[in-house]
C-alpha positions as CSV (number, residue, x, y, z in Angstrom):
1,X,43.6,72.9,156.8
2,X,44.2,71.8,153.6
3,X,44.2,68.0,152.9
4,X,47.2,66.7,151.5
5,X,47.5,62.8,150.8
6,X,50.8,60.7,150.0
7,X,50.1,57.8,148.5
8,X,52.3,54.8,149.0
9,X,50.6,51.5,146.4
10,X,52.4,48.2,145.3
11,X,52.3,44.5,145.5
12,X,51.4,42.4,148.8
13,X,54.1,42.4,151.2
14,X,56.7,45.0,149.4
15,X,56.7,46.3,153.3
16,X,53.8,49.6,152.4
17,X,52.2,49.3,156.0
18,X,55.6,49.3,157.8
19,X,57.2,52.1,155.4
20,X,54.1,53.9,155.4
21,X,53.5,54.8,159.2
22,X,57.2,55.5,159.7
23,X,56.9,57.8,157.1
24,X,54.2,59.4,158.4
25,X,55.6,59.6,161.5
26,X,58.7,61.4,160.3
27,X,56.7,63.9,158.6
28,X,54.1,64.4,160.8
29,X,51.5,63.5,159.0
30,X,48.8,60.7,159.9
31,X,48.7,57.2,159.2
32,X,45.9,55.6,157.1
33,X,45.9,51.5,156.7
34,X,43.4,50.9,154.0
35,X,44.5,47.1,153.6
36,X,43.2,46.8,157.5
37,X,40.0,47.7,156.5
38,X,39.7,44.7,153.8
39,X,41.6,42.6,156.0
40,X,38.5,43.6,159.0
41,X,35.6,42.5,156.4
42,X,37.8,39.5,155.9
43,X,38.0,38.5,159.0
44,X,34.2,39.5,159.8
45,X,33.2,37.6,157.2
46,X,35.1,34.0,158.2
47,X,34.4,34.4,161.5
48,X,30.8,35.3,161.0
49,X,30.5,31.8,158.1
50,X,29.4,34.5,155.5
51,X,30.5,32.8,151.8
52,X,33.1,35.8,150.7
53,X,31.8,34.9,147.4
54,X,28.7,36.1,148.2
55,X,28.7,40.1,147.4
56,X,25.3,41.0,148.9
57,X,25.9,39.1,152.2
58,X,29.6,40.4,152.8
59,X,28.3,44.2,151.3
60,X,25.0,43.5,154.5
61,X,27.5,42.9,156.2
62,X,30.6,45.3,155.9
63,X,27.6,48.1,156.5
64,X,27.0,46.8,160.1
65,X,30.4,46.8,161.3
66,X,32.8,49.6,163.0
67,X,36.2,49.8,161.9
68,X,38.1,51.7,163.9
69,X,42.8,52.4,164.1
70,X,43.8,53.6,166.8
71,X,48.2,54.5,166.2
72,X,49.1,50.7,165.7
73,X,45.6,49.0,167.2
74,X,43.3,48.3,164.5
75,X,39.3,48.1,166.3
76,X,36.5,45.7,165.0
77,X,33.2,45.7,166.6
78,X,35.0,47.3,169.8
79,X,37.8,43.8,169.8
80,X,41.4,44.5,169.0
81,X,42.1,42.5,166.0
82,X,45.9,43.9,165.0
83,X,47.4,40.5,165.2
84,X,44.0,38.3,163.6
85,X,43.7,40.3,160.4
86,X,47.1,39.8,159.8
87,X,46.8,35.4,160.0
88,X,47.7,33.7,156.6
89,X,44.0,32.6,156.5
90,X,43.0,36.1,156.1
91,X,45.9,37.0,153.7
92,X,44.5,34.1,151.6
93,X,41.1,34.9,151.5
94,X,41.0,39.0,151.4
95,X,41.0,38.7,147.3
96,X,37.0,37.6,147.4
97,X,36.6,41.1,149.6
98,X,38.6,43.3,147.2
99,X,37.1,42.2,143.8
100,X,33.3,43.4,145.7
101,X,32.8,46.2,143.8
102,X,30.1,47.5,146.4
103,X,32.5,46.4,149.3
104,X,35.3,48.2,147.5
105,X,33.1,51.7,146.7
106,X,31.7,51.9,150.5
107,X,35.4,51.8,151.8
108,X,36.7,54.0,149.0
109,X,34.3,56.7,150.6
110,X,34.9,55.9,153.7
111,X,39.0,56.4,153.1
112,X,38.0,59.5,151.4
113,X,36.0,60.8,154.2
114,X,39.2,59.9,156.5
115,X,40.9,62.7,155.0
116,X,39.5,65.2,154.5
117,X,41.2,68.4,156.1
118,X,44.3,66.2,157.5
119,X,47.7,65.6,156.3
120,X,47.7,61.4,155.7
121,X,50.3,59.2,154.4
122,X,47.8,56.5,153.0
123,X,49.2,53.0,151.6
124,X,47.3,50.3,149.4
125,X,46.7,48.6,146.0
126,X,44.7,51.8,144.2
127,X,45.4,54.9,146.5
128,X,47.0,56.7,143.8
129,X,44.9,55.4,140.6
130,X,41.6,55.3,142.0
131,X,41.1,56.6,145.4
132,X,43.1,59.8,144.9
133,X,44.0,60.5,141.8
134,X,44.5,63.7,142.5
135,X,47.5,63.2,145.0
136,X,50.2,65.2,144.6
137,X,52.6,62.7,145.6
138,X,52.4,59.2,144.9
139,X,54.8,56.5,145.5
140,X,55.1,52.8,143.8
141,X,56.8,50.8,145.9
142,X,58.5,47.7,144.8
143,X,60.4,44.3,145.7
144,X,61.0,40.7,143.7
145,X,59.0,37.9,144.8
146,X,61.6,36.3,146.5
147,X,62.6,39.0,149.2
148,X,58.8,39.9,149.6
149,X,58.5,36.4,150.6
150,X,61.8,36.7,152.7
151,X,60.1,39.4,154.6
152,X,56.6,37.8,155.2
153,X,58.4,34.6,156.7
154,X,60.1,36.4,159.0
155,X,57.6,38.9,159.6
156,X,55.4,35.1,161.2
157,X,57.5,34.1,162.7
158,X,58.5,37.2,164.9
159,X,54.6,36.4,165.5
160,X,55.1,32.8,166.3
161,X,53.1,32.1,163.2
162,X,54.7,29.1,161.5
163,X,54.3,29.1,157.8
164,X,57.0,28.0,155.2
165,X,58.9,30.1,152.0
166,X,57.6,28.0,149.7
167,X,53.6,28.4,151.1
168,X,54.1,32.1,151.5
169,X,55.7,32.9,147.9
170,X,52.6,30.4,146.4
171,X,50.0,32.6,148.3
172,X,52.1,35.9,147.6
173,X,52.0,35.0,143.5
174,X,48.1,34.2,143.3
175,X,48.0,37.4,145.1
176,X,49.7,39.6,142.8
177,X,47.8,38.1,139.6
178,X,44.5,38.3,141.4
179,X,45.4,42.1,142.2
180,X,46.7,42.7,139.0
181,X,43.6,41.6,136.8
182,X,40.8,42.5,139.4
183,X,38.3,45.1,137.3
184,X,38.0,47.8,140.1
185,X,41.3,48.7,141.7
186,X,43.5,46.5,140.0
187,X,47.1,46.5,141.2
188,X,48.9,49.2,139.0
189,X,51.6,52.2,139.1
190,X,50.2,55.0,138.7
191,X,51.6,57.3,135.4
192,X,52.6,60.1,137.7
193,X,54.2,57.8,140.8
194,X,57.5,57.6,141.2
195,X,58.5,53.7,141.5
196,X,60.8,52.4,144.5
197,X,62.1,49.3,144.5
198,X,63.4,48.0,148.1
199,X,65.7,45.0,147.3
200,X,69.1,45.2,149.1
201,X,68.2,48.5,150.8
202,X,67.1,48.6,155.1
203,X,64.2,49.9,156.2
204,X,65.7,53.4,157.7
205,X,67.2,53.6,154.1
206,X,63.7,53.4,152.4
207,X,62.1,55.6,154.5
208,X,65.1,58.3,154.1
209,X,64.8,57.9,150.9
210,X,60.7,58.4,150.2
211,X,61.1,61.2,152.6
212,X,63.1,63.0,150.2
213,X,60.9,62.0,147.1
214,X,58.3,63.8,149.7
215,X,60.0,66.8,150.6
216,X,61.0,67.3,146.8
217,X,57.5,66.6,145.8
218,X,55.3,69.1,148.2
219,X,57.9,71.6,149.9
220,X,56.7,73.6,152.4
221,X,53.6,71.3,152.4
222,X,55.3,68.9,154.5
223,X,55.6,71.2,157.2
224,X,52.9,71.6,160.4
225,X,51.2,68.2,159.6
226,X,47.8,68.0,160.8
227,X,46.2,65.1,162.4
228,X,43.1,62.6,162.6
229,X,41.0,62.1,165.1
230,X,42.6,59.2,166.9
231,X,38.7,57.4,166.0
232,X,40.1,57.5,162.5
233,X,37.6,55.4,160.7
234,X,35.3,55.6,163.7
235,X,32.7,55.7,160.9
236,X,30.2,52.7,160.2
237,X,30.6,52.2,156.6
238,X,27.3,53.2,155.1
């Protein structure tokens, strides 16, 4: 089967993860959540009292763990940790993770490996500037600082996580300038992407909406999508 990859990049908490796995749901196509796998070493790495600063320690130890998504579950070291990666701790501290070049290049393979021979919508920071350039669709989406904000709030509090505007759109704005001036994968739009931005529109309207750019984009493509292994990064990083 030939691999196709959509790519679906922008800013932290522009909704990619949600608008991403609907999409590929609509289309068929798989689901890969690259920003769980940072999130994972993240959380790894606090929980195991590793300094995030340190790159060799967080690298050791990114190579002995197994990241694993299963539909909506995300799998670390066998314990379900959907709801823990997402924590506003985490969120804070998953900049240290990205900017580890080492950290960054084993996940980049292991994303890659993920798809080969499948049909994946795939969502991040550098998907479709670094990870696969070569996608022939690629998606920018956006949203002002205030309604990503908006979003997030809610979005805890559905989760009984308390955690005020003003905290989130402070966390959300060091966020975006660490992402946008990190030296590998840096937060940017791709020159062939087509940019989205979601103020004012519902989420069934933004996913109508990218499935068009889709269909447009790829065609026939889009049809008899192909899927991972439900182990989809099964794979110890190495």
């Amino acid at each position: 089967m030939q691999s196709i990859v959509v790519t679906i990049d922008g800013p932290a908490g522009a909704g990619k993860s949600t608008v991403a796995r609907r999409l590929a749901e609509l289309l068929k196509f798989d689901f890969l959540d690259t920003g769980a796998m940072y999130r994972c070493v993240t959380l790894a790495a606090q929980r195991a009292e590793v300094p995030l600063r340190d790159e060799v320690a967080v690298l050791q130890l990114t190579r002995n763990l197994s990241i694993q998504l299963h539909g909506t579950s995300v799998i670390l070291n066998g314990e379900d940790v959907s709801e823990a990666i997402r924590a506003p701790e985490v969120s804070a501290a998953i900049g240290a993770v990205a900017d580890n070049q080492a950290v960054r290049g084993l996940l980049t393979t292991l994303q890659r490996e993920c798809t080969k021979h499948r049909r994946v919508v795939t969502e991040g920071r550098d998907q479709g500037t670094e990870v696969f350039p070569d996608s022939p669709c690629k998606i920018f989406l956006s949203a002002s600082s205030q309604e990503r904000a908006q979003r997030r709030v809610a979005e805890l509090a559905n989760k009984q996580i308390n955690a005020t505007f003003e905290q989130i759109l402070q966390q959300q704005n060091n966020r975006d300038a660490e992402d946008a001036r990190r030296p590998v994968g840096a937060l940017r739009k791709a020159e062939d992407a087509i940019e989205v931005c979601t103020d004012g529109m519902t989420l069934d309207e933004v996913i109508e909406h990218l499935r068009q750019i889709v269909v447009a984009r790829l065609g026939d493509l889009c049809r008899d999508g192909g899927h991972l292994p439900r182990d989809t990064n099964g794979l110890k990083p190495k």
